[in-house]
C-alpha positions in Angstrom: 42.0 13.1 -17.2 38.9 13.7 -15.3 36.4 10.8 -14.4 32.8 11.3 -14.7 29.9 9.5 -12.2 26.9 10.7 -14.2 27.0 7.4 -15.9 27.0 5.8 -12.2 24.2 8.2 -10.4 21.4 9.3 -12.5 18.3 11.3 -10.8 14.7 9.8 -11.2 11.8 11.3 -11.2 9.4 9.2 -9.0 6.3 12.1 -8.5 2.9 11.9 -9.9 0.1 13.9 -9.6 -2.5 13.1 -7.5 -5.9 13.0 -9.4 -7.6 14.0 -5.8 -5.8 17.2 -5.0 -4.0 17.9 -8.3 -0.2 18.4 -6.5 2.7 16.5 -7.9 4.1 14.1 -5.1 6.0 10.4 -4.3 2.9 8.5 -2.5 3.5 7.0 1.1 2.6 3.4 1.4 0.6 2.2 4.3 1.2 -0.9 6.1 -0.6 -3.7 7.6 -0.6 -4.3 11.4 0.8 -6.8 13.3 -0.6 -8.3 16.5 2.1 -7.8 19.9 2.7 -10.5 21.9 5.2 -10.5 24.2 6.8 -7.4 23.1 7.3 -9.2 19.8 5.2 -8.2 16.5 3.7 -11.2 15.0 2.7 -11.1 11.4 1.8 -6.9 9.5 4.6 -4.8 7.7 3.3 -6.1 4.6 2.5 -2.7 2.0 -1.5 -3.1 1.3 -1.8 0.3 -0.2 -0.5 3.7 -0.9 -2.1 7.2 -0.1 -1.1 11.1 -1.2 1.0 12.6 1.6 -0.9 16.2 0.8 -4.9 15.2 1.1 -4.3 11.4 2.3 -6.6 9.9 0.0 -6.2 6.1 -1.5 -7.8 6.8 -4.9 -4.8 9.4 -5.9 -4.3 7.7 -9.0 -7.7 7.7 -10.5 -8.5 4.0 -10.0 -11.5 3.0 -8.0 -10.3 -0.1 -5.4 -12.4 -3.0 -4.1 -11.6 -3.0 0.1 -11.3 -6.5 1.3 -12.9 -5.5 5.1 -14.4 -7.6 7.3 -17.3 -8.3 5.7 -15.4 -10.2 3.0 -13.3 -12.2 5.6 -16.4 -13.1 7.3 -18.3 -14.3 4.2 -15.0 -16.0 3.3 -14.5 -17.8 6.6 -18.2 -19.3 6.1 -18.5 -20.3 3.0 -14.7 -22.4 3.5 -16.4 -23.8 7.0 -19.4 -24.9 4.5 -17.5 -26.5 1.8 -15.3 -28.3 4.7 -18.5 -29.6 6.2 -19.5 -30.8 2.7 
């Protein structure tokens, strides 16, 4: 009596193709940054995006992203330091 596994361990298939560069591949995510202190890492490692390992472009899937950069946090920062003041 032979026992089977391929109940057990079944293959996915994770690729899809980039929309940029038209190759089939698993996208990488990229990874906040931490701040060292100390030879310690304080906050980062948290996934805030993916990219296409071939032409390392964010907009691989087709969908166009609004980037939260500094000008946001800065905006942010002064319109909660408004309302505290109020």
């Amino acid at each position: 009596m032979e026992v089977s596994n391929k109940g057990k361990f079944q293959m996915r298939d994770d690729k899809v193709q980039c929309q940029c560069c038209g190759k089939w591949m698993v996208p990488r995510p990229i990874f906040s940054r931490g701040v060292w202190s100390n030879g310690w890492r304080v906050g980062g490692g948290r996934v805030i995006s993916s990219i296409c390992p071939f032409c390392l472009d964010e907009d691989w899937d087709g969908v166009e992203r609004v980037h939260r950069g500094v000008l946001f946090k800065t905006v942010a920062l002064a319109i909660s330091v408004f309302l505290g003041y109020v």
